[in-house]
C-alpha positions in Angstrom: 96.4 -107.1 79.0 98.5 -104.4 80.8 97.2 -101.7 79.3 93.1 -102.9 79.9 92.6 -100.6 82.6 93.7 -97.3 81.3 92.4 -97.9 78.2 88.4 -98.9 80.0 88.4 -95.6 81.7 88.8 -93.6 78.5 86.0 -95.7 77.6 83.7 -95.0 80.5 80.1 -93.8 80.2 81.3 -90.1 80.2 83.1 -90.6 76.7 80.0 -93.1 74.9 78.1 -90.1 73.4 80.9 -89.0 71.6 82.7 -92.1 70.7 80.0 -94.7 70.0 77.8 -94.7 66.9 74.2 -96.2 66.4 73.9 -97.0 62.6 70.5 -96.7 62.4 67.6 -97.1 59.5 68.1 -93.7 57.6 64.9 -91.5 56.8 65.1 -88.7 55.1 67.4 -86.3 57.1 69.1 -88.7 58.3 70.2 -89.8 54.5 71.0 -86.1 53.4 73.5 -86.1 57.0 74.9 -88.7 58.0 75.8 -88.3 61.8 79.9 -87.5 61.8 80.5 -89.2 64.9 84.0 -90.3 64.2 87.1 -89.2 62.8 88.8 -91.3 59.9 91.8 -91.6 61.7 90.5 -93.7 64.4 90.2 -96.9 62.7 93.0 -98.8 61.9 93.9 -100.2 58.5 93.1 -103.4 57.6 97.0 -103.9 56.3 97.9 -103.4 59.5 96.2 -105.8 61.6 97.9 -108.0 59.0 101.2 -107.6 60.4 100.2 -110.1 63.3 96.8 -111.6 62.3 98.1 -112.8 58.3 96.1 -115.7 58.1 93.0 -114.1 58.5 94.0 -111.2 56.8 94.4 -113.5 53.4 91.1 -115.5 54.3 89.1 -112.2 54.7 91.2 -110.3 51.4 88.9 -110.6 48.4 85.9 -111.9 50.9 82.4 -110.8 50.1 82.9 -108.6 53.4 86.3 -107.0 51.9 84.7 -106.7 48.8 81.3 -105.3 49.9 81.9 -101.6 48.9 84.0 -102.5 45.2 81.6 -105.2 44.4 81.0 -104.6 40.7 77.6 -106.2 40.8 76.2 -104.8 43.9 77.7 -101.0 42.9 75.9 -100.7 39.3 72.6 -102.8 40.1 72.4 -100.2 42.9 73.2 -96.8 41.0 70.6 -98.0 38.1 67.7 -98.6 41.0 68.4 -95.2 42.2 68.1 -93.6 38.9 64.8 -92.0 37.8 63.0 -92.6 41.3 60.9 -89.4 42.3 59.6 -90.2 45.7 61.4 -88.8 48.6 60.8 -92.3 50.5 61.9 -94.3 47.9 65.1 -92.3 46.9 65.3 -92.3 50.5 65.7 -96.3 50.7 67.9 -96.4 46.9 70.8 -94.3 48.7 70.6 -96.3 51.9 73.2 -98.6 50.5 76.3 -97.4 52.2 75.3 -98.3 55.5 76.1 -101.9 55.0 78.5 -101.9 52.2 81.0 -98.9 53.4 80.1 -98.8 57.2 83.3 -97.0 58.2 82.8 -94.6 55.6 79.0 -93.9 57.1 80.5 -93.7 60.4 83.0 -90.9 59.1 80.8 -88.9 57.3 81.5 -90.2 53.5 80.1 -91.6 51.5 76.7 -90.9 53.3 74.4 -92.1 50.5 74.6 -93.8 47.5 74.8 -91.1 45.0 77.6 -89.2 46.6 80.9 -89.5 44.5 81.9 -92.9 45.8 85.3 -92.4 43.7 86.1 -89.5 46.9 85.3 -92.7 49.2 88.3 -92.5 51.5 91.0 -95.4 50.7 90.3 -97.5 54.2 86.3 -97.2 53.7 86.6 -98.9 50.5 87.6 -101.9 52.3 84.6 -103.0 53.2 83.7 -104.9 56.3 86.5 -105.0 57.9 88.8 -105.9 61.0 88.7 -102.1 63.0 84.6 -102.5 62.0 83.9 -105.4 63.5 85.8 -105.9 66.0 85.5 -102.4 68.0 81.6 -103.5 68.2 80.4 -103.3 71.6 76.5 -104.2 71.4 73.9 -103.5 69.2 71.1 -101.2 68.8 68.6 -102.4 66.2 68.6 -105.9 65.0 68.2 -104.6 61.4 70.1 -102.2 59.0 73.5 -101.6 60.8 72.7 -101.1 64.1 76.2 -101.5 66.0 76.9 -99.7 68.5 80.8 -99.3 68.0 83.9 -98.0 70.7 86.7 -97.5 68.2 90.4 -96.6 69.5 92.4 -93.6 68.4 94.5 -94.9 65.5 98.0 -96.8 65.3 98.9 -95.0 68.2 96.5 -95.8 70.6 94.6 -98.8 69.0 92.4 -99.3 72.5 90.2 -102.7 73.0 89.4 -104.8 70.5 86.5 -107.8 71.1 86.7 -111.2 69.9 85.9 -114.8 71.4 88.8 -115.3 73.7 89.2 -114.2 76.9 92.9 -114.9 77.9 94.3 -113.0 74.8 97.6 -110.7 75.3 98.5 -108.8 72.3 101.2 -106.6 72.1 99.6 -104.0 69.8 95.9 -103.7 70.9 94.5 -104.7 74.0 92.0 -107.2 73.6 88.4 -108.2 75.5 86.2 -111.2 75.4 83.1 -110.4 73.6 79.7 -112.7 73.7 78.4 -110.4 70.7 81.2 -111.5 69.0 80.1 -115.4 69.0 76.5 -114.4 68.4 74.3 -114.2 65.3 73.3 -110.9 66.7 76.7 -109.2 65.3 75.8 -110.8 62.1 71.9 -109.9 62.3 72.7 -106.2 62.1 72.9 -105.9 58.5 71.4 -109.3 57.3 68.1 -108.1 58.3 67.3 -105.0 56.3 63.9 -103.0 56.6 63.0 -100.1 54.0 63.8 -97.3 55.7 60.5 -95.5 55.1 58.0 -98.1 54.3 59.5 -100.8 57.2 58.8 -103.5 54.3 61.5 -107.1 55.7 64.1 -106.8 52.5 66.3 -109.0 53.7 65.9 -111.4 56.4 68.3 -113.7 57.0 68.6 -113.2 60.9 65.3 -113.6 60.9 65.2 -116.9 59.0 67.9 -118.1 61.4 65.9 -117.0 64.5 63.0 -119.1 63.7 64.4 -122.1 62.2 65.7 -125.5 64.4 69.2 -124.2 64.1 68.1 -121.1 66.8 67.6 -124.2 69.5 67.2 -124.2 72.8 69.9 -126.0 74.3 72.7 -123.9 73.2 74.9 -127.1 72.8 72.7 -127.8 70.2 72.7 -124.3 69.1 74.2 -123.2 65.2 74.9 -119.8 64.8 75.8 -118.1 61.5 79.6 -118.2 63.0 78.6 -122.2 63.0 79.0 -123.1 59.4 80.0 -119.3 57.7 83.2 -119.3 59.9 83.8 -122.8 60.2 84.0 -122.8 56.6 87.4 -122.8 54.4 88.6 -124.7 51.3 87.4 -128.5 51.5 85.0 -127.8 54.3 81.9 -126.8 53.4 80.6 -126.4 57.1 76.8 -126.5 55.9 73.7 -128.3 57.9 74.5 -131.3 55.7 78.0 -131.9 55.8 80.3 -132.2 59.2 81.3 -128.7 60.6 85.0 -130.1 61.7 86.9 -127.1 64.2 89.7 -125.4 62.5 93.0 -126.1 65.5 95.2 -123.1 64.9 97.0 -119.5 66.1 94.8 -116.4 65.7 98.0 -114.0 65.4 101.5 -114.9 64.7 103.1 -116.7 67.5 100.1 -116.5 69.5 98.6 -119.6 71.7 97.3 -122.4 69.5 93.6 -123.2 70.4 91.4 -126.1 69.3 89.5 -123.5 66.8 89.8 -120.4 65.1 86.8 -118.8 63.3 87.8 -119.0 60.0 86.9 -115.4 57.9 86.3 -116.5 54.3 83.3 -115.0 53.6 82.2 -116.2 50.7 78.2 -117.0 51.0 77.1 -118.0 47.9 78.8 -115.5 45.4 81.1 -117.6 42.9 81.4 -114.7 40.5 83.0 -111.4 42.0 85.6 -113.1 44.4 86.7 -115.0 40.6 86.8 -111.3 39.1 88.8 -110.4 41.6 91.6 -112.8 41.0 90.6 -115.5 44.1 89.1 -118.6 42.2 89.9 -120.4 45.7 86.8 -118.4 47.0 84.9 -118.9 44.2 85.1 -122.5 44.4 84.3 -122.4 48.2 81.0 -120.5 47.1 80.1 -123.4 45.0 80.5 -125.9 47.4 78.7 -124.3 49.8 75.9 -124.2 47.4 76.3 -128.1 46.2 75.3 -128.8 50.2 72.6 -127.1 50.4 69.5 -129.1 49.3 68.4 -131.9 47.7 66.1 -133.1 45.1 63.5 -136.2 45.2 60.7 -137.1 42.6 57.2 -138.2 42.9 56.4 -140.3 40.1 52.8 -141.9 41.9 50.9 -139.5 39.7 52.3 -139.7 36.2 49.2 -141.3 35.0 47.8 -138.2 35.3 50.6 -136.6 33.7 52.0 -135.2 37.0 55.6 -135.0 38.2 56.4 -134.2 41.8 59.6 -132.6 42.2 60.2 -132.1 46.4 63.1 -129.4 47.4 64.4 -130.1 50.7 66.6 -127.0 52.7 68.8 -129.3 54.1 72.4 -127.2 54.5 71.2 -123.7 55.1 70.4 -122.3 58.2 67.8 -119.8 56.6 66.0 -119.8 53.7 66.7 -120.8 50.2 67.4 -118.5 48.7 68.3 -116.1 51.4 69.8 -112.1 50.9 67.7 -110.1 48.9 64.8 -112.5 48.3 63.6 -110.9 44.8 67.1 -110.9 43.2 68.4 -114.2 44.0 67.2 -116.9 42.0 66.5 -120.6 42.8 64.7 -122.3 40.2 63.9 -125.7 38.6 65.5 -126.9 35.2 63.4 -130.0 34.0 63.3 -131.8 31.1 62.3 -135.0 29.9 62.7 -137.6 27.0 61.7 -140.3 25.3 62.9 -143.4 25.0 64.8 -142.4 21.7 66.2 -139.6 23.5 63.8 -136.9 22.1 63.3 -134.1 23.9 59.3 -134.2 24.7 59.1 -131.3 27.8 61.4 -129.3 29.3 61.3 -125.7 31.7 63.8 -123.3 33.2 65.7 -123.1 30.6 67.1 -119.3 29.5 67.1 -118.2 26.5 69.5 -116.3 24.1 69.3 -113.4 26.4 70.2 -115.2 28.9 66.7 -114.4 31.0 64.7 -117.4 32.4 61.0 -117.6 31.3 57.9 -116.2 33.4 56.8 -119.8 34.1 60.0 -121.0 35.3 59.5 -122.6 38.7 61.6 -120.5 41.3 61.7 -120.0 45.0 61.9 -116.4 45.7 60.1 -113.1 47.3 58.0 -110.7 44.8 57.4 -107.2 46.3 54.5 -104.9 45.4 54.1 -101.4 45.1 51.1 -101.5 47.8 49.0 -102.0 45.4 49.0 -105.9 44.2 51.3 -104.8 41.5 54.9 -106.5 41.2 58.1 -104.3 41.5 61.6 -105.1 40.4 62.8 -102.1 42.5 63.5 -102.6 46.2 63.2 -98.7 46.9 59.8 -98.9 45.5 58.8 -102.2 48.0 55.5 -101.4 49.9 54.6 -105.0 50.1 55.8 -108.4 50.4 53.2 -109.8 47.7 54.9 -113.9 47.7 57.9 -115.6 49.5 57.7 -119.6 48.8 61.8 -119.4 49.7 62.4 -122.8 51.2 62.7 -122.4 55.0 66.1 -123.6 57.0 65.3 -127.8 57.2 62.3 -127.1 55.5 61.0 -128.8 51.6 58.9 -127.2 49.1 57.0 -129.7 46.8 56.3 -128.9 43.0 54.0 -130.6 40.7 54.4 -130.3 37.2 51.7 -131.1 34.8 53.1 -133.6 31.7 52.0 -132.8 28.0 51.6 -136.7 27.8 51.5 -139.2 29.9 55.3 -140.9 29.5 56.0 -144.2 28.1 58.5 -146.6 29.7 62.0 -146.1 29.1 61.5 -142.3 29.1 63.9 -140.1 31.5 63.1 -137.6 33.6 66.2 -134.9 34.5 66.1 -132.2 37.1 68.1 -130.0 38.0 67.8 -127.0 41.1 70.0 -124.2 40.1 71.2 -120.9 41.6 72.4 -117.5 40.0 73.2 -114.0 42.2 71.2 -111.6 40.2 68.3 -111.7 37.4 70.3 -111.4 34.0 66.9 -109.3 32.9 68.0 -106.7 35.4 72.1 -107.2 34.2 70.7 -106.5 30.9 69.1 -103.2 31.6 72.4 -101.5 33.0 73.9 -98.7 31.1 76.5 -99.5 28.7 75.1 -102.4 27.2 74.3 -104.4 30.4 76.6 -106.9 32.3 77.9 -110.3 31.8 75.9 -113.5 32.9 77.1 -114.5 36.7 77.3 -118.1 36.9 75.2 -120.6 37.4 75.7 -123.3 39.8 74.3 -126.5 39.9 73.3 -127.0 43.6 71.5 -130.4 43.4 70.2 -132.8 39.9 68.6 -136.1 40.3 66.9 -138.2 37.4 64.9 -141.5 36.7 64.2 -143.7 33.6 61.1 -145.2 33.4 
């Protein structure tokens, strides 16, 4: 840390207005100019931090954070919500994508809004969320729509402080700080918690859900931040509520001091389909187990007389709700079916169709927007209202009763199944071109019973 002290007094108070950046929610103006606080050239590449750091570099290549600004998915459903909106407030929130998924491109001045010509995006902004990003964040702002408050260096050349969770760290290229932000949820809260930008409507909240769940405790040796399970995480360890969250003993650069963990930077949430389109199945399959300890599935069967099936869904591996992210898009629903003793299908639900869409009766945990009028909206730019959210909170259960066309006869066998896909094929189906491919579906939890 030789060079700590020079480097601190370039950043004293006199340089903050011009260095550090406050990503706030965008209105109007703010979405036509994006403020231009930085130059490109002060954030550093993230193939360069591989050069020392090349373990984390290949955990965090192909990541749902790397891959936040070329995410197929995320980059068409977005351009089809913005097209045809009229309203100022709405087109307003439909271009205020870029704040999370290119954040060093916000910061320095392109792409400032959805619709600009994201094929101009400069090469290191279409990394995503990456190493510079993060790790020159100093505090934050606004727990809600990318509100860091970053102190980037000055390139390659003079690289400056960079904040993490160690305090005795001695790098040769950077100089390096210990950072409580940096072992927070708050770092992560910034842009899981996203507000309309005009209408303040909660679109996302999984900071939120965090916050208020027995994971946020008290005693913080009881404590599980997002860091917790997300980078605890890597292939073979789920790290969910459910499982055991073992530390990962290792270097974080080449040659450096081993220590009993390092946060591991996989990144995969619960998206199984675009890390696989991008040639990293390894991710893919880390998604999925993430999602197969998540919850489980019990039946009530005292009320089958009546023709009534309880189906309990207990939140038992997430620490926020299920689902969590953009609460109308994910979906979470219940595939039941049951047969008779000859094997005859006699009742089933949540099954798709040839279309691939799931039925308006299909039993799903989710949050339905409204346009602030009691009516239901599929586009987030047009959500005035939060009209239902039965998500499942974090260690929470949600019981369903399903109502029988008969009342069964022994030997018959009851199947369910709780399910998860990333995005409503109805919506896939409506992009230009002749819509998009089916993500996948993963089985997060099945139980069944014979009679």
């Amino acid at each position: 840390m030789k060079k700590m002290g020079s480097n601190l007094r370039r950043f004293g108070k006199s340089m903050i207005p011009a260095m550090a950046v406050m990503v706030l929610g965008w209105g109007s103006a703010a979405m036509s100019a994006p403020p231009q606080i930085f130059d490109l050239e002060r954030f550093i590449d993230p193939d360069t931090c591989a050069g020392c750091h090349g373990d984390i570099f290949e955990q965090w290549s192909n990541s749902m954070h790397n891959l936040s600004h070329k995410d197929p998915v995320y980059a068409q459903v977005a351009a089809f919500l913005r097209q045809g909106l009229t309203d100022q407030d709405e087109i307003d929130e439909a271009e205020s994508c870029v704040k999370c998924h290119t954040p060093v491109g916000v910061v320095t001045g392109f792409p400032g809004k959805l619709s600009d010509d994201l094929s101009k995006t400069p090469e290191i902004a279409t990394k995503g969320i990456q190493c510079d990003y993060c790790h020159s964040a100093v505090k934050v702002t606004q727990m809600y729509n990318n509100g860091l408050f970053l102190e980037p260096g000055f390139g390659e050349d003079d690289p400056g402080v960079k904040y993490g969770p160690f305090d005795d760290a001695e790098p040769d290229f950077h100089d390096a700080a210990y950072s409580a932000l940096h072992e927070s949820a708050d770092i992560c809260g910034t842009c899981h918690d996203v507000k309309h930008v005009s209408f303040g409507t909660d679109l996302e909240t999984t900071y939120t859900e965090w916050k208020n769940s027995p994971y946020n405790a008290e005693n913080p040796d009881e404590r599980i931040t997002c860091q917790g399970c997300h980078m605890y995480q890597r292939p073979g360890v789920p790290a969910t509520g459910m499982t055991e969250r073992p530390q990962n003993p290792g270097a974080a650069a080449d040659y450096s001091k081993e220590r009993p963990h390092i946060f591991t930077h996989y990144f995969v949430g619960a998206n199984s389909g675009v890390p696989a389109d991008f040639g990293d199945p390894e991710k893919a399959d880390m998604a999925v187990a993430r999602l197969q300890h998540a919850a489980e599935l019990a039946l009530d069967l005292s009320g089958l007389e009546k023709k009534q099936l309880g189906i309990t869904v207990s939140n038992t591996g997430a620490g926020h709700s299920l689902p969590t992210g953009v609460g109308d898009l994910r979906q979470v629903w219940l595939e039941v079916t049951v047969e008779d003793k000859e094997g005859n299908k006699i009742f089933e639900t949540g099954f798709m169709d040839d279309k691939k869409e799931l039925p308006e009766n299909t039993l799903m945990f989710k949050t339905v927007f409204g346009d602030g009028k009691g009516n239901p909206v599929i586009n987030l730019a047009r959500a005035r209202e939060i009209l239902r959210d039965n998500r499942i909170p974090a260690k929470g259960r949600a019981k369903e009763v399903i109502t029988l066309d008969r009342v069964l006869e022994k030997e018959s066998r009851i199947m369910v199944r709780l399910l998860y896909r990333g995005m409503p094929q109805k919506i896939l189906n409506l992009l230009p071109g002749g819509g998009m491919a089916p993500l996948p579906v993963v089985e997060m939890a099945r139980i069944s019973h014979t009679l």
